[in-house]
Structures are given as C-alpha cells and as structure tokens.
KEBARO-623505 format. One line per field, with one value per residue: x, y, z of N, C-alpha, C in turn; residue in one letter. Coordinates in Angstrom, 3 decimals, always signed. Example, Ala and Ser with C-alpha at 12.3 -4.5 7.8 and 13.67 -1.06 7.14 Angstrom:
BEGIN
n.east	c(+13.190	+12.850)
n.north	c(-5.690	-2.250)
n.up	c(+7.800	+7.080)
ca.east	c(+12.300	+13.670)
ca.north	c(-4.500	-1.060)
ca.up	c(+7.800	+7.140)
c.east	c(+13.200	+12.900)
c.north	c(-3.300	+0.030)
c.up	c(+7.800	+7.870)
type	c(A	S)
***
This chain:
BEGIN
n.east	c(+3.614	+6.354	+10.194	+12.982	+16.526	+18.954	+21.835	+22.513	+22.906	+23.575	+22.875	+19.639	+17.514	+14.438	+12.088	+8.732	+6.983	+4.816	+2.713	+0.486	-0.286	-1.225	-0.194	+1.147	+1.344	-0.904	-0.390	+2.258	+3.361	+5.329	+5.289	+6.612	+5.825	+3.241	+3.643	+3.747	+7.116	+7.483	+6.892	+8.172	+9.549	+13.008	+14.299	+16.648	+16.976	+15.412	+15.001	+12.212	+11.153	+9.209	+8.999	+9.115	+6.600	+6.794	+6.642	+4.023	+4.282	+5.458	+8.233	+8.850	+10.852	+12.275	+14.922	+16.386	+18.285	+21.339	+21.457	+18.837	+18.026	+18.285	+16.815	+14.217	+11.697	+9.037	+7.750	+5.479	+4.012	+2.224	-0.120	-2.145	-4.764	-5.482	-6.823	-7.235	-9.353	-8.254	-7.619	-5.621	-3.836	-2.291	+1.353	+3.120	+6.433	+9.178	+11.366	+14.455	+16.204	+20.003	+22.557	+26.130	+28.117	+31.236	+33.714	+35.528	+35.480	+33.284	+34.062	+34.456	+36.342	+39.430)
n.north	c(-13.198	-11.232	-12.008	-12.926	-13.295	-14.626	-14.229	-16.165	-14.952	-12.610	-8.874	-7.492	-5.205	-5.051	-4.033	-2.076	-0.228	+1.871	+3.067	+5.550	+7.265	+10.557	+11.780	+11.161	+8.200	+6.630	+4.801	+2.153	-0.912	-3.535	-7.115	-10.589	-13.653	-13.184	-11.653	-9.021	-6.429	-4.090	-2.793	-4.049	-3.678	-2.875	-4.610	-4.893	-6.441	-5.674	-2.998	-0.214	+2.013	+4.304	+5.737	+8.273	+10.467	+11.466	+12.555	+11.452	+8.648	+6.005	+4.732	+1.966	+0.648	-2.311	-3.423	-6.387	-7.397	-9.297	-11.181	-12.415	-13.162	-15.998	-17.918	-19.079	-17.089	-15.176	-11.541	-9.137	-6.028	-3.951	-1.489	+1.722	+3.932	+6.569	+8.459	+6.568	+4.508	+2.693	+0.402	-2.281	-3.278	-5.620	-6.591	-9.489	-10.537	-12.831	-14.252	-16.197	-17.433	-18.982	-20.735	-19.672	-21.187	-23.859	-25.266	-26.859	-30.185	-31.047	-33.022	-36.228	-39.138	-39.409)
n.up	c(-4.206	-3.558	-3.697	-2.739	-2.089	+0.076	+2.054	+5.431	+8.142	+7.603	+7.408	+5.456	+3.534	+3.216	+0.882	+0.198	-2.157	-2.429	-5.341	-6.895	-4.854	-3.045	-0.789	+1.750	+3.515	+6.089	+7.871	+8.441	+8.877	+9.683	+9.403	+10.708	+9.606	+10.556	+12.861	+14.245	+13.805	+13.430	+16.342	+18.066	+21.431	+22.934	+21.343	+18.457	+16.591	+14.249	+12.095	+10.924	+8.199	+7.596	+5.542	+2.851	+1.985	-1.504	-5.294	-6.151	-4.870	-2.306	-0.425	+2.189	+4.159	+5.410	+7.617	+8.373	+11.100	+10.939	+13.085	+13.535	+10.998	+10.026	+9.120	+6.354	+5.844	+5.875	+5.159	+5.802	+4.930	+5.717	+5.137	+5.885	+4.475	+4.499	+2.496	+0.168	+1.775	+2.520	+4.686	+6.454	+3.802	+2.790	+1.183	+0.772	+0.946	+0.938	+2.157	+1.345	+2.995	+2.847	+3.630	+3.860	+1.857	+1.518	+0.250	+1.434	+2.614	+1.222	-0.846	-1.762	-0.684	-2.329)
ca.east	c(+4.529	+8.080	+10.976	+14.479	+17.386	+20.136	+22.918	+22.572	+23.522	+23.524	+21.660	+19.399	+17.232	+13.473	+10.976	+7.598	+6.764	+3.381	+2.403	-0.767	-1.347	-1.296	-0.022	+1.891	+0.461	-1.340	+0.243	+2.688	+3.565	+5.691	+5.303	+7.718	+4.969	+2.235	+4.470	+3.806	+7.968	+7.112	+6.311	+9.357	+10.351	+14.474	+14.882	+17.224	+16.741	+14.764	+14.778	+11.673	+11.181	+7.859	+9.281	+8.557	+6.033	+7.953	+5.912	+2.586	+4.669	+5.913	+8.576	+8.644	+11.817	+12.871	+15.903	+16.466	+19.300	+21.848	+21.035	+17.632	+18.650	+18.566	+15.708	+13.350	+10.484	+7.886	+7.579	+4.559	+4.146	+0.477	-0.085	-3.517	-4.300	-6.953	-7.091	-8.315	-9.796	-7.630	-6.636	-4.499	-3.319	-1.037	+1.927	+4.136	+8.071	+9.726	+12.908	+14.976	+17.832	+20.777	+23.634	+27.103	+29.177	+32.407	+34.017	+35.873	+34.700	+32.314	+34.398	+33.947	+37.468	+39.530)
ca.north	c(-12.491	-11.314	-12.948	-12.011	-14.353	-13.591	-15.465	-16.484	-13.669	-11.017	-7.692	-7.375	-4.357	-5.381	-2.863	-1.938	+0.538	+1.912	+4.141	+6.392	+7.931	+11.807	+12.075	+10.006	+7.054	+6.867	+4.090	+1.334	-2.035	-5.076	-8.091	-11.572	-14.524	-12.657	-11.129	-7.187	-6.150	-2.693	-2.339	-4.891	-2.457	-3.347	-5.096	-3.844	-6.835	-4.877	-0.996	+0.316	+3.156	+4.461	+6.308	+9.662	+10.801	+12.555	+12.415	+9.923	+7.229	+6.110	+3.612	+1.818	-0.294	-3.078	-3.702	-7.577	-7.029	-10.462	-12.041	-12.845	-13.108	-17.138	-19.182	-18.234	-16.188	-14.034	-10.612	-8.180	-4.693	-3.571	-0.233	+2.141	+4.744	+7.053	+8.846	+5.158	+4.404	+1.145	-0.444	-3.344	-3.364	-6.611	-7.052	-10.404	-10.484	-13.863	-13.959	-16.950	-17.514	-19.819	-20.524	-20.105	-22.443	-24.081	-26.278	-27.803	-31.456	-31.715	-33.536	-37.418	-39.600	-40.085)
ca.up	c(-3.330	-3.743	-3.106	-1.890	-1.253	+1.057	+2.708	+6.324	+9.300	+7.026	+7.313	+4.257	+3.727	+2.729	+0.471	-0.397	-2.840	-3.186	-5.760	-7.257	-4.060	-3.590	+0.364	+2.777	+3.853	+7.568	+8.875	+8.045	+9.466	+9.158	+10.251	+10.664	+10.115	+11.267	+14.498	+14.323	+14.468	+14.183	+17.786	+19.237	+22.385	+23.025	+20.335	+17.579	+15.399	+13.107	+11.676	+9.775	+8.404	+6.704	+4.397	+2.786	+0.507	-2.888	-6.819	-5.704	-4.200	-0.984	-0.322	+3.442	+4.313	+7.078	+7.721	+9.504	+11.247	+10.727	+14.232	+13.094	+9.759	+9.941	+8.579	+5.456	+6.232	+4.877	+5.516	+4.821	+4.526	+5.921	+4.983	+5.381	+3.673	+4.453	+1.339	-0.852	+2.101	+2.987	+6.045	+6.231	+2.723	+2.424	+0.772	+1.220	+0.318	+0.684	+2.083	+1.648	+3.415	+2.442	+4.080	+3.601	+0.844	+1.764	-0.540	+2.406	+3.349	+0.829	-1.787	-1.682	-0.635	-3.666)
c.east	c(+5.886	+8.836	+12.598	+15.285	+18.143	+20.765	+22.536	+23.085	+24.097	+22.513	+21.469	+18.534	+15.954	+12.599	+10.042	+7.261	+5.003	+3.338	+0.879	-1.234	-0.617	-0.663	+0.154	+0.601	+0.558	-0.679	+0.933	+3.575	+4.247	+5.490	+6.063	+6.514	+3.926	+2.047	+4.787	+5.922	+8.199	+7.371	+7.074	+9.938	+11.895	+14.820	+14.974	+17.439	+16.346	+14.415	+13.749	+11.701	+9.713	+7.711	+8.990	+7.944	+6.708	+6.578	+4.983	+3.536	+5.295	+6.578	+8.855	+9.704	+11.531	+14.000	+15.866	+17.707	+20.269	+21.639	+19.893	+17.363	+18.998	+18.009	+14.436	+12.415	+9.491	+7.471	+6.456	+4.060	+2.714	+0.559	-2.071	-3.272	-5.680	-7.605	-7.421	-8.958	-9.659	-7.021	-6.337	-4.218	-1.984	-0.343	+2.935	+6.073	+8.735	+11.509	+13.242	+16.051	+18.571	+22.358	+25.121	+28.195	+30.638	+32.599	+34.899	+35.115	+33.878	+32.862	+34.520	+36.054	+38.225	+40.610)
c.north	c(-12.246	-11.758	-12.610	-13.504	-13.875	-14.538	-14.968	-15.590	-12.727	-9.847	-7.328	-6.419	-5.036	-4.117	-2.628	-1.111	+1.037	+3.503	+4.608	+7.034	+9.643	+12.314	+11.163	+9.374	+7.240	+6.277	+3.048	+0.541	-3.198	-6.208	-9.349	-12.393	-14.195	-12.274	-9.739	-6.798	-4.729	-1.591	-2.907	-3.427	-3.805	-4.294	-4.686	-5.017	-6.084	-3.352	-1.110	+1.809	+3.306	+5.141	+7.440	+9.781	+11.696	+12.056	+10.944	+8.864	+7.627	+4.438	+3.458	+0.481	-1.007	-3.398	-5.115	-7.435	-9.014	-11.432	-12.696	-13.107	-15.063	-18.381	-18.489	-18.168	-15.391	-13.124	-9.560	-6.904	-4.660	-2.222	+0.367	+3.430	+5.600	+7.651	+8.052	+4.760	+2.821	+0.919	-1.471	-3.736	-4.290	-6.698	-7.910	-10.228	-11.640	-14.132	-15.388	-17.184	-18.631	-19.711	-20.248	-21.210	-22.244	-25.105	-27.680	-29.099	-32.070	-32.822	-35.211	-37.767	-39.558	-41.239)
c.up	c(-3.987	-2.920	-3.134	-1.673	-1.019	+1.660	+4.270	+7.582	+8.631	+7.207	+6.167	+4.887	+2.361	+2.015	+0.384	-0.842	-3.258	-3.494	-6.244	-5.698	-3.582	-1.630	+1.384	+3.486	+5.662	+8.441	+8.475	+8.437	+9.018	+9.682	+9.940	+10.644	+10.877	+12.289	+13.789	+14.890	+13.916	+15.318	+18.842	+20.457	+22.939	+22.445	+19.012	+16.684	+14.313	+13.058	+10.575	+9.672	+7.257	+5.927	+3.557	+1.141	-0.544	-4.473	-6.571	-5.415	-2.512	-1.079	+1.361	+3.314	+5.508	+6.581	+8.775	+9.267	+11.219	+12.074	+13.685	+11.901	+9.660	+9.207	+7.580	+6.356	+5.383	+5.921	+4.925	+5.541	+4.723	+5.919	+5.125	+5.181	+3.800	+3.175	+0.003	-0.037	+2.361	+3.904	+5.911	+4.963	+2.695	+1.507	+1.111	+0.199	+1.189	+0.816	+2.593	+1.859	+3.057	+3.309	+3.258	+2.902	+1.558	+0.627	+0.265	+2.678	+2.503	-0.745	-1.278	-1.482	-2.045	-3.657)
type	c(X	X	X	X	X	X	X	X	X	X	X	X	X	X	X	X	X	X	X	X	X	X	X	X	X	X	X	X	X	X	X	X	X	X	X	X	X	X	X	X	X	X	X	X	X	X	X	X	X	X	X	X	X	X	X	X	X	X	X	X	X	X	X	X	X	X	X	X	X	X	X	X	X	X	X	X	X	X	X	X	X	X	X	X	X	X	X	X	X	X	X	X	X	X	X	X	X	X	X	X	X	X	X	X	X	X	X	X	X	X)
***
C-alpha cells in the first residue's frame, strides 16, 4: 500500500492514479476502513472526485476534510472498469496521522 503522513486536523488531499486505459473509468469509490464514503449523504467530511479521463490515465482524489482528519487510517480507491473488464479494483493508501509538536512541557526539571 501507500502511505501518506499528515499532521492531525488538517485537510489532506488523497490520490489514485490509474493508467493504460483508453476511456474514463465506470465507476469509482473510496472507502474509510471498509466504510463506502462516497455515498455519506450530509456529510462534508469528505470530497471525491472521479476524475477525468486525458492521454490513457485517470486520476480520482479524496479529500478528508480536518474534522475527521484524526486517527491513522487506510483508505482505498475501488475502481471498475468495463473496458479490462474489472470490478472492484483495490487500491490501499495509508494515511498516518501525527499530531502536533510543542516543545512546551516536554523538557525534564532542571
């Protein structure tokens, strides 16, 4: 899988790139831990977009918006494709979150 790190209630912007194919892809899906967020109705946690076919590729974003933006995860990219003749085509991307550094507090008495 790929892997992404990102600081803590930030909005990062996730990818998937697939190329050799000759005409936009049929259908394409993300999911949070194996939670379709795609299809979330009134919730604006997350923007995809499925991206537009240009020279045999197609790239398909998410956007996790910084609310939800809290605890690593894995995110994957299901794509089908009628023209190879693939449905649910997985790819995982690895997003680990980290919090915020302070240097405050953490220094020992002296």
């Amino acid at each position: 899988p790929v892997s992404k790190e990102v600081e803590s209630r930030t909005d990062t912007t996730l990818s998937c790139v697939i190329t050799g194919i000759t005409k936009q892809l049929n259908a394409v899906v993300w999911t949070k831990d194996g939670t379709d967020v795609t299809t979330l109705t009134g919730d604006n946690s997350y923007v995809v977009s499925a991206g537009t076919y240009s020279s045999n590729s197609q790239t398909t974003t998410l956007t996790v918006k910084s609310a939800v933006n809290t605890v690593d995860s894995t995110y994957t990219c299901v794509i089908t494709s009628n023209e190879w003749l693939v449905t649910n085509k997985l790819t995982n991307v690895v997003l680990n979150v980290f919090g915020e550094y302070s240097a405050f507090g953490h220094f020992p008495s002296l």
